[in-house]
C-alpha positions, 0 to 999 in steps of 0.5 A, spaced: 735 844 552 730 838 549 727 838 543 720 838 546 722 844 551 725 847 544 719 846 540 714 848 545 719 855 545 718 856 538 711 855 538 710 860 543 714 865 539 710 864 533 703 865 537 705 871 540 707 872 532 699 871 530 697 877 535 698 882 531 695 877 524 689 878 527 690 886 526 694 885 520 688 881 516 682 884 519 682 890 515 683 886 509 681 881 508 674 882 511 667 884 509 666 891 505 673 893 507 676 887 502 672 889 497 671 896 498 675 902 494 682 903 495 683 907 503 689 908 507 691 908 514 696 913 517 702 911 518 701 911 526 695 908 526 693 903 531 688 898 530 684 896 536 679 891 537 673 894 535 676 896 528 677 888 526 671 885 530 666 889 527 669 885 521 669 878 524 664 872 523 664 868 528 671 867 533 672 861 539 678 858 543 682 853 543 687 848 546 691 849 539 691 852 532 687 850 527 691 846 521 688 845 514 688 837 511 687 835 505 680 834 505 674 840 504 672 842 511 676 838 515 681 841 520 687 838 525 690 840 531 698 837 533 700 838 540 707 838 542 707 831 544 704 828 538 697 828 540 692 829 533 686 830 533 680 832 528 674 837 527 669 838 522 669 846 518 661 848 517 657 854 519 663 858 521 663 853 527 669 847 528 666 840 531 670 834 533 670 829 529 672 821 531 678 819 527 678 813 522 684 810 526 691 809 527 698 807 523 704 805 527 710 808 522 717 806 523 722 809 518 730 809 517 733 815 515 741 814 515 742 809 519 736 812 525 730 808 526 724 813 527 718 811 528 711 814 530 704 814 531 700 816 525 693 818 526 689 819 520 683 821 517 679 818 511 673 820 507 671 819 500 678 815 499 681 821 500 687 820 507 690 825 511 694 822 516 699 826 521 704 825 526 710 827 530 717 824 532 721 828 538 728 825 539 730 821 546 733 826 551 739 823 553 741 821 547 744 823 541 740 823 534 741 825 528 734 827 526 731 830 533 725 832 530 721 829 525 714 831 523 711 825 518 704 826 513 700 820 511 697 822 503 693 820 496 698 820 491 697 826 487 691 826 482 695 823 475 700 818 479 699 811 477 698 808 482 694 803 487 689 808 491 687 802 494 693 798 497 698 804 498 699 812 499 704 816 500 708 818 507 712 824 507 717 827 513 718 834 514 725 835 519 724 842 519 722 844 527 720 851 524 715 848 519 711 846 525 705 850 524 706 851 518 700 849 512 706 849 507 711 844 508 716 841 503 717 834 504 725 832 505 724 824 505 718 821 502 716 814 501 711 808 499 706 807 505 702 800 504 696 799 508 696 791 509 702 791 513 704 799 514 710 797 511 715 803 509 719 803 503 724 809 500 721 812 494 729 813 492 735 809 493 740 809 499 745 814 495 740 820 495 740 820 503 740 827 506 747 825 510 753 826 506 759 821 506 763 825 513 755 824 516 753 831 516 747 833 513 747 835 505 744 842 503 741 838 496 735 835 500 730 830 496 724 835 497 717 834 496 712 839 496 704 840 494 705 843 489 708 836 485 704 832 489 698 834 486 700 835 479 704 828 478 704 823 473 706 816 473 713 819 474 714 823 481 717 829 480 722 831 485 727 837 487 735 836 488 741 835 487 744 829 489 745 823 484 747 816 484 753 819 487 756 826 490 762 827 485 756 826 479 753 833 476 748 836 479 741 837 479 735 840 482 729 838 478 728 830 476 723 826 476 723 819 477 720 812 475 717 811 482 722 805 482 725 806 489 732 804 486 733 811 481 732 807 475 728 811 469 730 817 473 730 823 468 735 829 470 731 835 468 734 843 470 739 846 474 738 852 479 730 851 480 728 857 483 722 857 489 721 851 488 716 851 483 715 846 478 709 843 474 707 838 469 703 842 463 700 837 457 707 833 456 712 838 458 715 841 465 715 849 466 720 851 472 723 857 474 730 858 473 735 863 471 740 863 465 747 865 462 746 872 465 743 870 471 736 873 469 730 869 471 726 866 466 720 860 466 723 855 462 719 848 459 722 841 459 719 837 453 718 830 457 719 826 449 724 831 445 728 832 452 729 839 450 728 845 454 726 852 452 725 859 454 718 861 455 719 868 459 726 872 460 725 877 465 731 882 464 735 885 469 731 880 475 735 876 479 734 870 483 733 875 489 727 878 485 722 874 485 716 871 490 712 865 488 705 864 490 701 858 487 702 858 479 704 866 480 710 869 481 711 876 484 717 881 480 719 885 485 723 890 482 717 892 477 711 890 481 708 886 476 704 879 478 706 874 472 702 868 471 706 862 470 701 858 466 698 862 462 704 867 459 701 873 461 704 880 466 698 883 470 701 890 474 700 893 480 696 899 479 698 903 486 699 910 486 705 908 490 708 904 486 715 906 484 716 907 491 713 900 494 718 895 496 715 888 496 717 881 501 711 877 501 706 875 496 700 870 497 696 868 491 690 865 490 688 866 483 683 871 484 687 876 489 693 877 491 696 880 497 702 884 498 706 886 504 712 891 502 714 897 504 713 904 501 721 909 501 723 903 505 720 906 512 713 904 511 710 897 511 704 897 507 699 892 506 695 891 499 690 887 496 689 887 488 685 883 483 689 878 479 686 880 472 687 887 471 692 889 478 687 894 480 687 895 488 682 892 492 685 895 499 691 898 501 692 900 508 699 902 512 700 900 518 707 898 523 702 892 525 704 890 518 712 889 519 710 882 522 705 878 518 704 871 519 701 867 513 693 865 515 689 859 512 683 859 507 677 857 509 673 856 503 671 863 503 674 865 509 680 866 512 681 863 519 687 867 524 689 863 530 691 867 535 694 866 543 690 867 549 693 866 556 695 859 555 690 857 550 689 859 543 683 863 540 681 864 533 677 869 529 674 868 522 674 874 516 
């Protein structure tokens, strides 16, 4: 089977997905529902089509999901083949806008040359720029998929805004549609000859030495995008060498030849980590194997413990933007501001969670209540208190939807096109 018959099939699986997101995030995150006193659904309860469009401010059709970009109120849509096109958000009404223009892009990744069309959009020197590589079918490639993002810098980079700019590549077929990439390879992208150079040296390639791929990738997400200095951080355990130690979180010089690169953390956890005053916090465990936030101070280069969550192992946590879930005790734990909000549901003791989503003002969950249930809850952050809690069998297969400024955006397959609808 080819990589573009494969795609198309995974794409397919994921819209049938989004079917029941609809009905799941309806009830939720919309109107008075959102906002009103806590209410449950009975366990074998349906939702139809009337309980969740009452909720709905505007809905269409489309050729294709909608996908976020780096810039406010403007959206993509990718098709299988590469094609990139992109609308405007206002109104709750989606309109086509021209793109700004295209780059050829051409990289080399363990030896493969891979190359795409870039097509991108700019505004207020902000530039968000998407393409697509899919391997030649009569031919062997090491990397058959390849998913390639144009972007600023982050806010703090020091870096010429004007002559360069960020190109990442994701290699992960599954992420296709997903807002939340990490980035296995970046690079330098300079705009006067769309010219393409590696952000690390040839050592820290995803391919080992016997030319098979390496679990500790250099990975690159929003997150420490958005939040970097003058030094890049970086998630990875690959060093000048393989027999060198081991490491998941540095940062480096920017050079692209590993110099000045600063070996921070083993075992990070949930890839987050985030530039605070002159210090780095990240997630990690210790000798116990108990989670614990720590803080890497940049000019001491020592660490220390800011919070230790006894008993709570690496497969206990969920993280969300700067919050972390701990789901043993049901307790949302602000990563910065060093303080434990607690979930006031009456079925706590009883609620096993395995999704949370966070945007600083709400958080979601998705957990199962004695094990059989699958529940779905809303609670303010502050103080932890219940907005919605809604038990439903439609909640077993949630898809993650998208913000929309206030809004929540929900794609959905219809016949051979997608439709969408706007809580």
């Amino acid at each position: 089977m080819d990589n573009k018959k494969k795609l198309t099939i995974i794409i397919a699986v994921l819209a049938v997905v989004c079917v029941f997101a609809v009905l799941v995030f309806s009830g939720i995150l919309s109107g008075d529902k959102f906002f009103g006193e806590e209410e449950t659904t009975g366990d074998e309860s349906i939702a139809t089509s009337e309980d969740y469009m009452q909720y709905v401010k505007a809905n269409g059709k489309n050729d294709l999901p909608y996908l976020s970009t780096d810039i406010e109120n403007i959206y993509f849509t990718i098709s299988t083949d590469g094609e990139v096109n992109f609308y405007s958000f206002a109104d709750n009404n989606f309109t086509p806008v021209e793109a700004t223009g295209t780059y050829d892009v051409s990289v080399t990744m363990s030896e493969q040359d891979v190359s795409t069309t870039v097509t991108y959009y700019e505004k207020d020197g902000v530039i968000s720029g998407y393409g697509l590589y899919t391997g030649k079918t009569d031919s062997f490639d090491l990397y058959p998929y390849a998913f390639f993002r144009l972007t600023n810098y982050g806010e703090n980079y020091d870096k010429a805004y004007s002559t360069s700019c960020l190109l990442l590549v994701d290699i992960t077929e599954d992420d296709f549609y997903s807002n939340e990439k990490v980035y296995e390879e970046p690079y330098v992208f300079k705009f006067s000859d769309s010219s393409c150079t590696r952000m690390l040296s040839e050592a820290n390639r995803t391919v080992g030495m016997d030319g098979t791929k390496r679990s500790d990738y250099s990975l690159l997400n929003d997150a420490v995008i958005d939040g970097s200095t003058d030094h890049q951080l970086f998630f990875s355990g690959r060093q000048y060498a393989e027999a060198d130690e081991k490491v998941d979180l540095f940062r480096s010089g920017g050079s692209g030849n590993n110099v000045d690169n600063i070996r921070i953390a083993l075992d990070v956890l949930g890839n987050w980590a985030k530039y605070v005053d002159d210090s780095i916090m990240y997630i990690t465990v210790d000798e116990n194997e108990n989670v614990i936030v720590a803080k890497y101070d940049t000019d001491s280069e020592k660490t220390e413990t800011v919070k230790t969550f006894d008993g709570v192992k690496r497969d206990g946590i969920l993280v969300s933007g700067d919050y972390l879930y701990i789901i043993s005790k049901n307790i949302v734990y602000s990563l910065l501001e060093d303080k434990e909000i607690s979930l006031s549901y009456d079925k706590a003791n009883a609620l096993r969670v395995d999704m949370f989503i966070c945007n600083g003002e709400t958080f979601v969950v998705r957990g199962y209540v004695d094990g059989r249930y699958p529940c779905m809850i809303s609670a303010d952050v502050a103080t932890g208190a219940v907005k919605t809690a809604y038990t439903n069998d439609f909640f077993r297969y949630i898809v993650n939807p998208i913000s929309a400024g206030e809004n929540i955006l929900v794609s959905v397959q219809a016949n051979e096109n997608f439709s969408y609808y706007i809580f």
